[in-house]
matplotlib code that plots the C-alpha trace (Angstrom):
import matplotlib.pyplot as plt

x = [117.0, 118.8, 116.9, 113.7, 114.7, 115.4, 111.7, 109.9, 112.1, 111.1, 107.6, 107.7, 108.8, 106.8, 103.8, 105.4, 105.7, 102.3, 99.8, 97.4, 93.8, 91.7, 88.2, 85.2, 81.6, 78.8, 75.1, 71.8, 71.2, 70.3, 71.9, 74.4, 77.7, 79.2, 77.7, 79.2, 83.1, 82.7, 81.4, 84.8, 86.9, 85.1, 85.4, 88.9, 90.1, 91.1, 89.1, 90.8, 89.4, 88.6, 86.9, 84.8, 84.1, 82.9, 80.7, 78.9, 78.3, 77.2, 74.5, 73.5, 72.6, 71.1, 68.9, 70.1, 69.0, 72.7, 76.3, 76.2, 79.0, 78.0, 79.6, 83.2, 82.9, 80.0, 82.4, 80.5, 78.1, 75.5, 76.2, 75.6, 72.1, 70.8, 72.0, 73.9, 76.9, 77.9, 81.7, 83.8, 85.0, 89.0, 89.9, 92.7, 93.0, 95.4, 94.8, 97.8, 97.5, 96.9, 96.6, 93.5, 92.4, 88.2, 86.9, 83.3, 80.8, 77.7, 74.7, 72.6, 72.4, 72.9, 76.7, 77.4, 79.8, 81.6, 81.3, 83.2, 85.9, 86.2, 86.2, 88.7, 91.7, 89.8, 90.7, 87.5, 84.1, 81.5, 78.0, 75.6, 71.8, 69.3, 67.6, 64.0, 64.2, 66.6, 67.9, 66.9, 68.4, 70.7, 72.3, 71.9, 73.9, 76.6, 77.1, 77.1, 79.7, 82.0, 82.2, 83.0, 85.6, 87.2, 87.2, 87.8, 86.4, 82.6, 81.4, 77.2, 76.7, 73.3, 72.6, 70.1, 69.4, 68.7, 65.2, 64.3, 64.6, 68.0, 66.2, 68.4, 65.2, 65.5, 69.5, 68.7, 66.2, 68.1, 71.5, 69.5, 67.6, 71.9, 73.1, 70.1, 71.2, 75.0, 75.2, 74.9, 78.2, 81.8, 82.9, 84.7, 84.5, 81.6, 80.8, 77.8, 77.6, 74.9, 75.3, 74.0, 76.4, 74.8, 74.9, 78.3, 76.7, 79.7, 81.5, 84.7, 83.3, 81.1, 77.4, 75.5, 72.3, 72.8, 74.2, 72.8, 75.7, 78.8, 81.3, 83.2, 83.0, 83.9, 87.1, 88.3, 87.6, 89.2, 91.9, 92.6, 90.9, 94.2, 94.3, 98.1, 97.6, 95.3, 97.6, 99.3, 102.5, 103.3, 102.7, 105.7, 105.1, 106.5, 104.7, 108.2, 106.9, 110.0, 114.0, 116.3, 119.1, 121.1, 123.5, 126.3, 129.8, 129.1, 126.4, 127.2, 126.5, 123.7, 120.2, 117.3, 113.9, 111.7, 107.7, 105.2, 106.1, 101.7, 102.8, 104.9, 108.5, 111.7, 115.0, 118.9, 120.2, 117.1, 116.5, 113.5, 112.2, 111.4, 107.7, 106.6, 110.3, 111.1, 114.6, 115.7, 118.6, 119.4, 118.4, 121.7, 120.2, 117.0, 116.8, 115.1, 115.2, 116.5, 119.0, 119.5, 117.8, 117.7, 114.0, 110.8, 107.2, 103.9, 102.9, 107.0, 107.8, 112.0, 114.3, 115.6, 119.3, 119.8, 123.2, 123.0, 121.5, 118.0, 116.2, 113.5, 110.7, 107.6, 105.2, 107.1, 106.6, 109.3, 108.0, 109.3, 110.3, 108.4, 105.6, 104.3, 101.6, 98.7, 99.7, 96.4, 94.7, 91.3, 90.5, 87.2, 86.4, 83.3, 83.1, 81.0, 80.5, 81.2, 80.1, 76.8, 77.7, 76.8, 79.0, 79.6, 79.4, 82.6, 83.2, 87.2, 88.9, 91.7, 92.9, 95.4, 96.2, 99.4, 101.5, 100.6, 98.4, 96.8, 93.7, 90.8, 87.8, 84.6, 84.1, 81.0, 79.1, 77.7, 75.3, 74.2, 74.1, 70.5, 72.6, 69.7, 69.3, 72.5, 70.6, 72.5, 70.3, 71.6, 68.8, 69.7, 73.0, 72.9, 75.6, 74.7, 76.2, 76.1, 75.6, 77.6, 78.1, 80.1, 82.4, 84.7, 87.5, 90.2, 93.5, 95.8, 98.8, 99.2, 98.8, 100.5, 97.6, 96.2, 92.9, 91.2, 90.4, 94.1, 95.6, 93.8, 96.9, 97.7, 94.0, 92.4, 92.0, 90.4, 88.6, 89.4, 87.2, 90.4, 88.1, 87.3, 90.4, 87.6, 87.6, 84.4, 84.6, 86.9, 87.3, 87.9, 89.7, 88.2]
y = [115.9, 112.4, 110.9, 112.2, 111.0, 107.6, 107.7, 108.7, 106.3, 103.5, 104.5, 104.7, 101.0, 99.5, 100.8, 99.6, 96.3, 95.7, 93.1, 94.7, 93.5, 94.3, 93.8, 95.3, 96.1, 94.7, 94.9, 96.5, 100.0, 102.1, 98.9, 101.3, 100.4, 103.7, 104.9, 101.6, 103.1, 106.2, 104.8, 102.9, 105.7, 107.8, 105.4, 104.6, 108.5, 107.8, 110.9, 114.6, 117.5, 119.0, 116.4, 115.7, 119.9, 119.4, 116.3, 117.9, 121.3, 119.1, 116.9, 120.3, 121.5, 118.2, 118.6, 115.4, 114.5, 113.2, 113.9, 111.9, 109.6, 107.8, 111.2, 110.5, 107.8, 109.1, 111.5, 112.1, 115.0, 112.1, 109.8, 112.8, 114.0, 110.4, 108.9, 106.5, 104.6, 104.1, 103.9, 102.0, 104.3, 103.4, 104.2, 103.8, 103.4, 101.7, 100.7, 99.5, 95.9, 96.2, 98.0, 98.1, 98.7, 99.6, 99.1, 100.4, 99.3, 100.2, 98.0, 98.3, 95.6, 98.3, 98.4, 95.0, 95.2, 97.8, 95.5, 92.8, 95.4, 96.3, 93.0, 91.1, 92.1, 91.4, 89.3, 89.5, 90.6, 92.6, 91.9, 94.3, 93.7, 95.5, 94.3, 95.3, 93.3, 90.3, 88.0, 89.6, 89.0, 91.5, 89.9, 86.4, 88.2, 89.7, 86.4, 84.6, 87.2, 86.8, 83.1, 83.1, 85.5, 83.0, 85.4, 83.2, 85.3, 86.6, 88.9, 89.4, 92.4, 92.6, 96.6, 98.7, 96.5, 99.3, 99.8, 96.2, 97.0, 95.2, 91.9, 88.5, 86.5, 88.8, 87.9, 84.2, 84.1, 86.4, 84.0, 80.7, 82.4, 83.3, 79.9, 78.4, 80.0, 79.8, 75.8, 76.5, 78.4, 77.3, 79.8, 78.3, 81.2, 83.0, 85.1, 86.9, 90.4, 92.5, 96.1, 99.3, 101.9, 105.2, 104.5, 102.7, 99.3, 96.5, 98.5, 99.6, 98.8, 96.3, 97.4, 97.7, 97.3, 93.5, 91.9, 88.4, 88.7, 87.1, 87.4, 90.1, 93.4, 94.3, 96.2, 92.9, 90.7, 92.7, 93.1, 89.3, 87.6, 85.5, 85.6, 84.9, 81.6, 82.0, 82.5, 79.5, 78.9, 75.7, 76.3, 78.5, 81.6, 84.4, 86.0, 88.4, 92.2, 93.1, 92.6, 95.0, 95.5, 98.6, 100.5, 101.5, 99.9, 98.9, 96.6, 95.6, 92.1, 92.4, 90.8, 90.6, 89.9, 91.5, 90.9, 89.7, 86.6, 85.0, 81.9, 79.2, 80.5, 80.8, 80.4, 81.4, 78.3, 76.6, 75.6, 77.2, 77.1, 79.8, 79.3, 78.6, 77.9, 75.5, 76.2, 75.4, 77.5, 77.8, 81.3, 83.3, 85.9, 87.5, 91.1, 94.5, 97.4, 97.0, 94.7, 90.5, 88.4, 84.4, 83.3, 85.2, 84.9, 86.5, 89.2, 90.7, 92.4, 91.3, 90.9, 87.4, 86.7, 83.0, 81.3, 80.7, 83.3, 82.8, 84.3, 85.9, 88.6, 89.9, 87.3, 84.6, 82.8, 81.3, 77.9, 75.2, 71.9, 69.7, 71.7, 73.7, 75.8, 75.0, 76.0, 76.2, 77.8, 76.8, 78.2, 78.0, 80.5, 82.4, 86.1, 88.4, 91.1, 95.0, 96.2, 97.6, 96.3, 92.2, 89.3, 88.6, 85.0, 84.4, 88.2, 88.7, 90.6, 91.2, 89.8, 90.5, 87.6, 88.2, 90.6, 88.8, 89.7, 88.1, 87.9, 85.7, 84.8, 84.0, 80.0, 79.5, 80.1, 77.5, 79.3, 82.2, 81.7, 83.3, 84.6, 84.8, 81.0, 79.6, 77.8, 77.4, 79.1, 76.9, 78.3, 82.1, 82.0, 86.2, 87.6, 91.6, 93.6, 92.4, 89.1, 86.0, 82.7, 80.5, 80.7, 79.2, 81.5, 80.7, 82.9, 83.0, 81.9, 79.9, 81.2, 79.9, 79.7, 78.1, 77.6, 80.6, 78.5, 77.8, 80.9, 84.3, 85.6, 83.3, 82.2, 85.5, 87.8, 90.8, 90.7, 93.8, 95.4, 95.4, 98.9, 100.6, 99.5, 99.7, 96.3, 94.2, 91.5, 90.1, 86.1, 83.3, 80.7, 76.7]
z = [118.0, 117.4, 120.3, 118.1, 115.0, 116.1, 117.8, 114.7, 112.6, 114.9, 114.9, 110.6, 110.5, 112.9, 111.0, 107.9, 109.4, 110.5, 109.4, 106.5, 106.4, 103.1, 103.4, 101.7, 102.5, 100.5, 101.5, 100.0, 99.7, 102.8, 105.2, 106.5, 104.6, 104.6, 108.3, 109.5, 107.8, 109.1, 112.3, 112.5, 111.6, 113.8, 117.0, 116.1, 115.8, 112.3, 111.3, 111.2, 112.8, 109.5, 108.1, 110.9, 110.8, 107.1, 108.0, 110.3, 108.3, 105.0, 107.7, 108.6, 105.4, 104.2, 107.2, 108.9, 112.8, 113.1, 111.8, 108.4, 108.8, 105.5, 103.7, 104.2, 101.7, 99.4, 97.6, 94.6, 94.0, 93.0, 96.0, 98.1, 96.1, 96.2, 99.9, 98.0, 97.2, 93.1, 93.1, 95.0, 97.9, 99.4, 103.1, 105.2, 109.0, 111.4, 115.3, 117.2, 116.3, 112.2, 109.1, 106.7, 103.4, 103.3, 99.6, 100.3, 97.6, 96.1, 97.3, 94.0, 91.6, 88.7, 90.4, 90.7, 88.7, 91.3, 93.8, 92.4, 91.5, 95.3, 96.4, 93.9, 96.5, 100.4, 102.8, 104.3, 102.9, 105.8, 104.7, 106.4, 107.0, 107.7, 111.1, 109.9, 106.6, 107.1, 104.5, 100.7, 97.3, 97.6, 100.4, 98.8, 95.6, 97.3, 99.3, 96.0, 94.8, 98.2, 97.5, 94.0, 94.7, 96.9, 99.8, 102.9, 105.6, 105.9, 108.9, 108.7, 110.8, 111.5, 111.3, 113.2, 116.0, 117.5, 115.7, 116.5, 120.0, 120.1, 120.0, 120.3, 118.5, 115.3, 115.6, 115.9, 113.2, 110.4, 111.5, 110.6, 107.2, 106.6, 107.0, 105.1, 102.0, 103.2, 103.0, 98.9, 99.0, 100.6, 102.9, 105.4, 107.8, 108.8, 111.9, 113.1, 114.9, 115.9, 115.3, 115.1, 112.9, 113.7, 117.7, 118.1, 119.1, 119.0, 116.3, 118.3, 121.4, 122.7, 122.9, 126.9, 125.3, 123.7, 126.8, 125.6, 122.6, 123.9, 120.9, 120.5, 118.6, 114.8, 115.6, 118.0, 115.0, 111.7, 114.3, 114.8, 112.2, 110.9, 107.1, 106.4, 105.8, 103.2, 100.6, 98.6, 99.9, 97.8, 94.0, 93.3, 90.9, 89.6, 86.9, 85.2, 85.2, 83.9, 83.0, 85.3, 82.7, 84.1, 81.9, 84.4, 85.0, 88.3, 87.0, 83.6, 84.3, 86.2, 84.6, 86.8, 86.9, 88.8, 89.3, 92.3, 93.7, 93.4, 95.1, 97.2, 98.1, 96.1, 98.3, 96.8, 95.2, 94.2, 90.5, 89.2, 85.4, 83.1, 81.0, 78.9, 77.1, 79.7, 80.4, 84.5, 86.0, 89.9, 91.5, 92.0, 94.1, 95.5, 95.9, 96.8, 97.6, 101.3, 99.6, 99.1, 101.2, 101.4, 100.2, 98.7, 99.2, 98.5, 98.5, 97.8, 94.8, 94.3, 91.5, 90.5, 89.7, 87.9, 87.4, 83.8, 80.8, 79.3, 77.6, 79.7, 79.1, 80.3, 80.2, 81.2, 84.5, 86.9, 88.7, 90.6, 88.3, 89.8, 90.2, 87.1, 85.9, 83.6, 79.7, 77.7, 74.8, 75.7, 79.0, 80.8, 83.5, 85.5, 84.6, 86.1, 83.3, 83.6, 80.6, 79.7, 76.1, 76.4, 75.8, 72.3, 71.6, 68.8, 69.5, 70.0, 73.1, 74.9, 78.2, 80.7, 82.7, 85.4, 83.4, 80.2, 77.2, 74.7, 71.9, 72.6, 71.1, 72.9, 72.0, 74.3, 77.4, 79.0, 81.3, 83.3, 87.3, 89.1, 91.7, 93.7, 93.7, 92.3, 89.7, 86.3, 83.7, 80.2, 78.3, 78.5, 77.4, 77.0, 79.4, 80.2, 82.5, 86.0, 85.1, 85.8, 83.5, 82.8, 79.4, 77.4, 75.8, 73.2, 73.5, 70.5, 72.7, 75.5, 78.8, 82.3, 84.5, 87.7, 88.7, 90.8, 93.6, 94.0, 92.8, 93.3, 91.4, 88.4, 88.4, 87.2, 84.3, 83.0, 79.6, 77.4, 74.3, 71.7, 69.7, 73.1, 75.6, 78.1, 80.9, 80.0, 82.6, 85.0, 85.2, 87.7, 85.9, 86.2]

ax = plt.figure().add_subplot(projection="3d")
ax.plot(x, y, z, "-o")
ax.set_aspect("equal")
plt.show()
């Protein structure tokens, strides 16, 4: 019984020590997002007997040819009516080499707005489409979306290949119409696959029908795609979530702060300084759960120890001395809009920025993005839902911030209707 103990603990933490992907799926409606999930979870044998039982009896009372993978994401009793995705759909799987994190989202502009939710946290955005119809404004959109999002990693899977007769020219010829409209945006990394969900075609395995594609197939690349260097590992940050004061002799002295370390790394001894009052100290101790360890980095979640007593509180920010956060009232930012209520221009919100809040005021937009073509629309300054602009906002305190592009973390926030508590937009800091 020991010897199986010690197995099953060994097994528990070496899953807890593997390497977590996110990544989301964003394409237009019927392009296969959720076959190509449960295609993957399928391949994989991520998927329980009883759920693949359950599949297969609801395909065979919608009268489907083939088991509906698509339904073990479309959850809703609408998704499943319509054949569509509305809300954004989390699932978990593991192979060997990695963890992941799905966010599948809706492909209809109406759920834009769902999109972006899915896809604020991924490492890597899949972009799925459709063989028959190539490059549309959806994809164009979602693309648009991926870049602004500042998400690093881009995998077009080229779906139903197997309805253009697997055919490398209609690969080729949606690949240049991609990277046409690509040079606009600055992805850094973007990889092409062709695919075909409902067969199997290079999703786990590579496909026998495409032998002209060399690359490898969509498991191989969410398995080694490296993204660990994506996050900032120089501007130190610690937004504080909250002061550990415990109330027991054992620790009577004990003051920590604990929060999510968004940035560079924080090592015993060093002198940080607390924000926005500008006090330094040296850190006495980092610890966790598992106990004290010797430095911090993201994405941990540890308690801070300093040397000397300050007054700390939720809100504040620890930093590095020599390298500091921006403090500002008047913050511009992109925000992509959530509500169907539009922006109000001088209208007055909430945000929540790290584990801060604050009042704002809406000062200005400056203009609306046609996401199909990038252009900057200055004359149409109305913001409704779905859309995305450019704004200026006024908080009634300072806020500790970083620009998006260099923070996801400290460079984001979520606008709030103060009447309805309801999450109007979510911003990318300037």
């Amino acid at each position: 019984m020991e010897e199986v103990k010690d197995i099953n603990n060994t097994a528990t933490a070496g899953y807890l020590d593997m390497d977590l992907l996110r990544f989301s799926t964003a394409g237009s409606v019927d392009d296969g997002k959720s076959t190509l999930i449960g295609r993957l979870m399928y391949d994989t044998k991520s998927i329980f007997q009883d759920q693949m039982d359950a599949m297969e009896e609801s395909s065979r009372n919608r009268g489907d040819e083939h088991v509906n993978l698509a339904l073990l994401t479309d959850g809703l009793k609408a998704e499943r009516e319509q054949g569509i995705t509305i809300d954004v759909a989390y699932r978990y799987f593991a192979t060997p080499k990695r963890k992941f994190i799905i966010a599948d989202t809706p492909g209809h502009i109406q759920y834009t707005r769902n999109m972006v939710t899915g896809a604020s946290t991924a490492n890597l955005a899949i972009i799925l489409i459709d063989a028959r119809k190539g490059v549309i404004e959806q994809t164009k959109r979602h693309s648009f979306i991926a870049s602004l999002l500042q998400i690093k990693h881009i995998v077009v899977c080229i779906n139903k290949m197997d309805l253009v007769d697997y055919s490398e020219e209609v690969f080729n010829q949606i690949q240049k119409d991609f990277l046409s409209f690509d040079a606009k945006l600055e992805i850094p990394d973007i990889r092409f696959i062709p695919i075909s969900a409902l067969n199997g075609d290079n999703v786990v395995d590579k496909s026998t029908n495409m032998d002209w594609y060399k690359g490898p197939s969509l498991l191989w690349t969410l398995e080694n795609v490296q993204v660990a260097s994506d996050r900032n590992f120089i501007d130190s940050r610690m937004p504080v979530q909250w002061v550990i004061r415990p109330q027991s002799d054992k620790y009577h002295d004990f003051r920590g702060y604990a929060g999510l370390i968004s940035g560079g790394i924080f090592r015993k001894g060093e002198e940080v300084t607390v924000l926005p009052s500008g006090f330094t100290s040296k850190i006495k101790s980092i610890s966790t759960m598992d106990g004290e360890l010797k430095e911090a980095f993201p994405p941990m979640s540890v308690t801070i120890q300093l040397e000397d007593e300050i007054d700390i509180s939720r809100g504040d920010m620890l930093a590095k001395p020599n390298n500091q956060p921006t403090v500002g009232q008047d913050i511009e930012l992109m925000v992509c809009w959530l509500n169907i209520n539009p922006l109000k221009l001088g209208g007055k919100y909430l945000i929540k920025h790290t584990t801060n809040e604050a009042k704002c005021i809406i000062k200005d937009v400056k203009y609306k993005v046609n996401v199909n073509t990038l252009e900057k629309n200055e004359e149409d300054k109305s913001i409704s839902a779905n859309d995305i602009g450019r704004i200026t906002i006024k908080t009634a305190r300072p806020l500790l911030y970083d620009s998006y592009r260099k923070n996801r973390n400290t460079g984001s926030l979520i606008i709030i209707d103060e009447f309805t508590h309801e999450t109007v937009g979510a911003g990318m800091i300037i």
